[in-house]
C-alpha positions in Angstrom: 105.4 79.8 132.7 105.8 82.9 130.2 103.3 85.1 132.6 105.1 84.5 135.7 106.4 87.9 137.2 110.3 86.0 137.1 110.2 85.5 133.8 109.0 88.9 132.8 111.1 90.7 135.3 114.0 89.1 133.8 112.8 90.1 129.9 113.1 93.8 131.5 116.2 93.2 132.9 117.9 92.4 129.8 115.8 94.5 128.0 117.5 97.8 130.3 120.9 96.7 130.3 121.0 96.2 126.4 119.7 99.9 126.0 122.5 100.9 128.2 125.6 99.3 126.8 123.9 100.7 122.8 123.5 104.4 125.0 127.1 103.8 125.5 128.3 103.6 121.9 129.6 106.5 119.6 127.3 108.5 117.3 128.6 106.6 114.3 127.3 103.0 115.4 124.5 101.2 113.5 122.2 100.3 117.2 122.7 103.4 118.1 121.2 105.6 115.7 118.6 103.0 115.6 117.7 103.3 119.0 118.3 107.5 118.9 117.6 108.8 115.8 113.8 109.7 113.9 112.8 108.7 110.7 111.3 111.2 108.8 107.8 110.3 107.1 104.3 109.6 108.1 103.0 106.6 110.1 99.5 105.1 108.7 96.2 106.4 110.8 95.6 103.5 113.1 96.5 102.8 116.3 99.6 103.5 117.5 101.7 100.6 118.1 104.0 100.7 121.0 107.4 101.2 120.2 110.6 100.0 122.4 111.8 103.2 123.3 108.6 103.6 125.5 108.5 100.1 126.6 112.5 101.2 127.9 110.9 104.6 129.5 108.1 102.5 131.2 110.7 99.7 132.7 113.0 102.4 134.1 109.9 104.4 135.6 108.9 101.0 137.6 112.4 100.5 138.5 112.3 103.6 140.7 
């Protein structure tokens, strides 16, 4: 059921249009500098985990 291409076309979906309406929000906005801004700092040496902003870049580049 989870692995079905419905189920995850519609976790993408929502996934997209919830990045969108946060893009839409003013500067000042909690989500938004959450899903803009850096944090300053260094990340341990391991792998690099996948973070949401590139799972966002890699819905909207099968989209099109």
């Amino acid at each position: 059921m989870y692995f079905s291409p419905n189920f995850i076309r519609v976790i993408k979906s929502r996934r997209m249009s919830w990045a969108g309406h946060v893009a839409g929000m003013g500067d000042r906005r909690v989500a938004y500098t959450v899903l803009v801004g850096r944090l300053d700092g260094k990340r341990p040496l391991v792998r690099s985990r996948s973070r949401w902003e590139n799972n966002i870049k890699l819905d909207l580049k099968e989209a099109a």
